[in-house]
N, C-alpha and C positions, 0 to 999 in steps of 0.2 A: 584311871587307866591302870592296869594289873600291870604287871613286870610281864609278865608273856605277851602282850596286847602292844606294851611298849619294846620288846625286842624285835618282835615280829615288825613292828615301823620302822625300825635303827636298818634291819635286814634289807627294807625293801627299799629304803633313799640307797644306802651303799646298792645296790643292786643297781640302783636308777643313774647312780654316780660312774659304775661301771659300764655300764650301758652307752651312756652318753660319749666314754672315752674308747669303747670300741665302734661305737658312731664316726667319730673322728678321724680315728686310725683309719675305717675303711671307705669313710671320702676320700682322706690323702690316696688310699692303693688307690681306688678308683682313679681320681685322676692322674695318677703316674699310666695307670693300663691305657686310659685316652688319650696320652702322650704317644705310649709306644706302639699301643696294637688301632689296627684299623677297622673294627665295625664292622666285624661282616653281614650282620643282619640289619643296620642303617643302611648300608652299600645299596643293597638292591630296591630300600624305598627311597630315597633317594634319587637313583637311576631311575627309576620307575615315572617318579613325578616328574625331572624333566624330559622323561623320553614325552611323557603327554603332553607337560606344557609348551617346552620348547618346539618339539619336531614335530609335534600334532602327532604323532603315531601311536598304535596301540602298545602300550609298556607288557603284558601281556605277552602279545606274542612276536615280539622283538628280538633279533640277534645283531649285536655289534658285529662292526667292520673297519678294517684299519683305516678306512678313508672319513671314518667320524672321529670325531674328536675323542678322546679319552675321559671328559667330562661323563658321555655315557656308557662307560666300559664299568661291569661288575664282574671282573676276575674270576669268581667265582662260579658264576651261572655257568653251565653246563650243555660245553660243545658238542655230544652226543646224542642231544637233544635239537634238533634243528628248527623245530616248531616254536616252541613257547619258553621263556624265564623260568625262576625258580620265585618266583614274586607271589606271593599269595595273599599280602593285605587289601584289601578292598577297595575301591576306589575312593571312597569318602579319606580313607588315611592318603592317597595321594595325594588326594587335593589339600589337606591339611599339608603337606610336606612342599606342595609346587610354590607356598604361601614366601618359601626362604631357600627355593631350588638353586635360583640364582647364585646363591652365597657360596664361595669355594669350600670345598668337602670338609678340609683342615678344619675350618672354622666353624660348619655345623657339627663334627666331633664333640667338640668342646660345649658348642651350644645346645647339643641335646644331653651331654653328660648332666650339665645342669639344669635342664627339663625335667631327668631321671631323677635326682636329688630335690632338688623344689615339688616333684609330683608324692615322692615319697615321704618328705615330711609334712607337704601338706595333707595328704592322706590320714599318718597319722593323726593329725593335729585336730582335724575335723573330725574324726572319730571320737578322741579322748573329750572335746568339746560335749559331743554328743553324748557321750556314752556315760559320762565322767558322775556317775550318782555321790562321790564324794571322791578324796582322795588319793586313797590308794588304787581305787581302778582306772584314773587318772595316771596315776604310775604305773600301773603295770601295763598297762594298753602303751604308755612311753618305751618299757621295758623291751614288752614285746616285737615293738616296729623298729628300734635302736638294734637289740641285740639279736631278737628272734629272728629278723627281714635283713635290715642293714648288713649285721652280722655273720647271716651265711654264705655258703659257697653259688647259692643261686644268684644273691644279689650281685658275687664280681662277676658273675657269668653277664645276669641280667646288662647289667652299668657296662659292661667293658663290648660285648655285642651292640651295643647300641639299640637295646629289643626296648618297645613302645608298651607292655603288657602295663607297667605301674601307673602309665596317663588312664589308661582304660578306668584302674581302683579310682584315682583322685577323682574322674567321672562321676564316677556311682558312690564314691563317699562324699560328693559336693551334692548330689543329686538327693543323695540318705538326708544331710547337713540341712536345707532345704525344705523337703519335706517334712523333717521331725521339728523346724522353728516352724514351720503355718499348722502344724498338728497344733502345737503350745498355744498358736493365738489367732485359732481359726475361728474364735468370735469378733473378730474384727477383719470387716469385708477389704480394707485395703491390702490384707495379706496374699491376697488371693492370686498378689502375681507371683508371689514366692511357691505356691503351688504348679504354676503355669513353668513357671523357668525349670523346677526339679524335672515335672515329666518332660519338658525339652530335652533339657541335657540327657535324660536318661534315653529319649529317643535316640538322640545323634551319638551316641555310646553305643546303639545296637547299630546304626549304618558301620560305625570304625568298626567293633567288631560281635557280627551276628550273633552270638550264642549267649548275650544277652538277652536276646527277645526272648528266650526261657522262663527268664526273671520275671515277666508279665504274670505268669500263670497264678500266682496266691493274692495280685492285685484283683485279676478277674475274680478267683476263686470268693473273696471280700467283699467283692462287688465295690471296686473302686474303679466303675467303667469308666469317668469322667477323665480320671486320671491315665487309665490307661490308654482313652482314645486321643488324648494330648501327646501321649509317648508316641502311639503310631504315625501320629499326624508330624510330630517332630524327627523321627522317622525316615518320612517319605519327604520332608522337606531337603533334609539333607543328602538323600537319594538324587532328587531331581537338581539340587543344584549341584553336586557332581557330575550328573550327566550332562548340564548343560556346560562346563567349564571346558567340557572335552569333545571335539567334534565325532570324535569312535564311542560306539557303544559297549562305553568300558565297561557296565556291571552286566551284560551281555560274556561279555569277554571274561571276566571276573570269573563269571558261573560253569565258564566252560573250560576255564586253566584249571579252576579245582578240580574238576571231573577228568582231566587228564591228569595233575597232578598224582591222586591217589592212584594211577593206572601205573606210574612211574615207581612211588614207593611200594609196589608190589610187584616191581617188574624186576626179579634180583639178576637175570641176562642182561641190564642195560649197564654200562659202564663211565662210569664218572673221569669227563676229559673235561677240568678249569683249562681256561686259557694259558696260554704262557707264559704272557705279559702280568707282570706283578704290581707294577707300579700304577698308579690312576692317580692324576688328581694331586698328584708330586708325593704319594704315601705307597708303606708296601699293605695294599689290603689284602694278602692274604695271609697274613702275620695275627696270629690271634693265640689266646691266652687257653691254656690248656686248665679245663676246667673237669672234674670226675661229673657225672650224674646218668642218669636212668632216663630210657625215653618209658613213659606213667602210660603209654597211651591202652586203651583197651585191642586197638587194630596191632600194636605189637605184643601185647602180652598172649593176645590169642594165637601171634602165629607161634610163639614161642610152645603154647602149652597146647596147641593141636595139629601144630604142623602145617596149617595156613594161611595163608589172605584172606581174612573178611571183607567183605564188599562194602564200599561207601551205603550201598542198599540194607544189605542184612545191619550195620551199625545204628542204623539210622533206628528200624524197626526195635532194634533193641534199644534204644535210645526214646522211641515212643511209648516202649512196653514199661519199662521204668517209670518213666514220668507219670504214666497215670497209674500206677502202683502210686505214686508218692501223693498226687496229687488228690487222689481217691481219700485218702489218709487223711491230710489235711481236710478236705473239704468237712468225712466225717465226725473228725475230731476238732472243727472249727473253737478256733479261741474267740469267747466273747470278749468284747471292746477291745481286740490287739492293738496295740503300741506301735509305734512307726520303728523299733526297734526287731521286733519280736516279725515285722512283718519284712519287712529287710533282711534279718536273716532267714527267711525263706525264701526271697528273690535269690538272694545274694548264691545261698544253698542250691538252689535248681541250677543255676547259670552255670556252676563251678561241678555238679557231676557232671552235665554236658560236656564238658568239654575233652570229659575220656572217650567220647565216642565218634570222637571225629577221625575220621581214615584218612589219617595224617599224623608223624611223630610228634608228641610229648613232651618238650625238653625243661630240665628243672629251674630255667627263666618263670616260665609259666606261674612257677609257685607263689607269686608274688599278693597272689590273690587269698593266699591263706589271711594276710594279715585282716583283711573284713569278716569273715566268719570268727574268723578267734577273737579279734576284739568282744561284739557282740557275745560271745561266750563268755568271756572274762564279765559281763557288764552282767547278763543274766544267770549265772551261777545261782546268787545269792536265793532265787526265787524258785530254784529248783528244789525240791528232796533231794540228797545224796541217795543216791543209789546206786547199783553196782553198773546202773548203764551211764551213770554223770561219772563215776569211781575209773573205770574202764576206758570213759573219753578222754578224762584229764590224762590217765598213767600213757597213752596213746598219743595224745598232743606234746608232751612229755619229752618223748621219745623219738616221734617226729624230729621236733627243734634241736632236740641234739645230736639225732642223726646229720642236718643238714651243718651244723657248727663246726664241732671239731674230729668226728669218725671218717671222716668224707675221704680217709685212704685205705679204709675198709670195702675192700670189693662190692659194690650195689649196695652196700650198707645205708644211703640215700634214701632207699628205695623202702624204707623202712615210712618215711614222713610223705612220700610219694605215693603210698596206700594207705598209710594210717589216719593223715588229718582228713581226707576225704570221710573213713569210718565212721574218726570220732566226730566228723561234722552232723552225718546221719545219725548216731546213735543219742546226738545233742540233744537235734528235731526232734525224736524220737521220748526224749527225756523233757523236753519242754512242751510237745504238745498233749502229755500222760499230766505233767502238772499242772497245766493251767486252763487244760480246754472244759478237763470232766473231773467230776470227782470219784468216777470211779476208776479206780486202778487198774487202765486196761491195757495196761502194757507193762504191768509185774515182773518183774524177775523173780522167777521163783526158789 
């Protein structure tokens, strides 16, 4: 080992050392924020699951009244609106939630703070597993979920909101997990249920939340229809047993809050009246932790830079036109015998530009999802060319993470890693399907 080979190792443990003690410090914030503030994005799933389980009522399109109990009061939801919640997870997430409704609010605080931390290190942990081709990219995938995820201003947001997006990662990194052990030892027929349980889990991943079923498209594209008619089928299972848990046709309901919801976010006449009452549940939920960030979404950025509301319709369209732009790509530039690696991060990739196009706000929780593309980057680096579009993704990813770390009282300054790692994720694609699919150089930089 050369003296450069071995600094560069001495660099990356203290790094991992560092990492680990700002891991620490920001479980402690975390649970002091879960002490003090009250969850405003738990609040309304919460409310949600037992207005259905409890009261049999649609969560949906429900408003509290003084003559119910305070158990189903979310302070927050919006009295100017007399029709429907501000609830917008799924039904599949309620019924996951009706499972410990029961349990006073104080106490799932606490219990989902630690859902958030066990979903995020198991996240990692399953990835470095996977990914981990020796050592150091064992470390730095540590690195990266410690101090690049843990470490930001999204994660106190995430953790301290009580937002569910990191369950969604630990899904699709148990699902990857999964997958790539029956890849390894799919000469042996007993393995075969570890194939069966990945495209489950990844099914009931798109019931929690749809814009996974994106993800499908490079398994089709592989012709890995077995698998993917396993995912649909796990899918609809989770579909139908939500619906039947509930006597309302919640995902009826579901489909038709969203189609008003976006009427609302572009309705800038409508005016926001919370309730009065602050307290629920013996807590002040509307006490929440003042966090900077960027709503990412493509429905705000366009009103910004043309002066209006795009239609959940016209998003959508653009959202089709994209994807077979990408997909078109792929298919052409197909990689022979892909990896369960290499084939995950083009799930992982489709699902995660989708999600700018929904006509609905953005917020820098969401980011949490960077940590499965950028692993995967970290792990296939090595296999790429350097070139000025691999050059261009790192100084990008770069810049991201430390946008989100410590500039975060730099006005939108955020919003640097909020457009960039999406970039550097396509310009990755872009870099790894030029390296491995063809050997001609059809995607040069000249």
């Amino acid at each position: 080992m050369n003296t450069t080979s071995f600094n560069a190792k001495i660099l990356l443990r203290i790094t991992l050392i560092a990492s680990i003690l700002v891991a620490v410090a920001g479980f402690l914030t975390d649970f002091n924020n879960t002490r003090k503030y009250g969850g405003i994005d738990l609040r309304d799933r919460v409310v949600g699951a037992r207005v259905a389980s409890e009261l049999n009522r649609d969560p949906y399109f429900f408003k509290w009244t003084s003559d119910l109990s305070d158990r189903f009061l979310d302070p927050l939801d919006n009295r100017a609106i007399p029709l429907y919640t501000r609830l917008t997870v799924t039904p599949a997430v309620l019924s996951l939630h009706s499972l410990f409704s029961e349990i006073p609010y104080k106490a799932q605080r606490y219990f989902w703070f630690f859902i958030q931390w066990v979903s995020l290190l198991g996240s990692i942990y399953l990835l470095a597993k996977i990914l981990s081709d020796n050592s150091d990219n064992r470390a730095l995938i540590w690195i990266l979920g410690l101090l690049g995820i843990s470490g930001s201003m999204f994660w106190r947001l995430h953790s301290e909101r009580g937002q569910i997006y990191i369950l969604y990662i630990f899904l699709f990194s148990f699902s990857f997990y999964l997958y790539d052990k029956y890849q390894k030892k799919n000469n042996n027929r007993r393995f075969n249920s570890l194939f069966v349980a990945s495209a489950l889990i990844f099914g009931y991943l798109i019931s929690l939340r749809p814009t996974f079923i994106f993800a499908i498209i490079p398994f089709l594209i592989y012709k890995k229809f077995k698998f993917a008619s396993i995912i649909i089928a796990g899918m609809a299972a989770s579909v139908l047993i939500s619906s039947l848990l509930s006597p309302a046709p919640l995902w009826k309901s579901y489909s038709r809050s969203i189609q008003l919801q976006t009427l609302l976010f572009s309705d800038e006449t409508i005016n926001y009246q919370p309730y009065d009452q602050n307290i629920a549940d013996g807590l002040n939920l509307k006490n929440s932790l003042s966090v900077p960030g960027e709503d990412s979404s493509l429905f705000r950025i366009f009103r910004a830079v043309f002066n209006q509301w795009f239609s959940s319709q016209t998003l959508f369209i653009l959202l089709l036109g994209f994807l077979i732009i990408i997909s078109l790509i792929i298919y052409k530039y197909k990689i022979p015998e892909i990896s369960s690696r290499q084939l995950f991060f083009l799930a992982i990739a489709l699902s995660f530009f989708s999600e700018f196009f929904i006509a609905a706000p953005r917020w820098p929780y969401a980011n949490v999802i960077w940590l499965i593309p950028l692993s995967i980057m970290i792990a296939e680096a090595k296999k790429i060319a350097v070139s000025r579009l691999v050059i261009l993704a790192d100084v990008i990813v770069f810049l991201g993470l430390i946008a989100n770390l410590g500039f975060h009282l730099i006005p939108r300054f955020t919003f640097i890693g909020d457009v960039g790692i999406p970039t550097a994720t396509l310009l990755f694609l872009i870099a790894m399907l030029r390296r491995v699919s063809t050997k001609k150089d059809v995607f040069a930089v000249q």
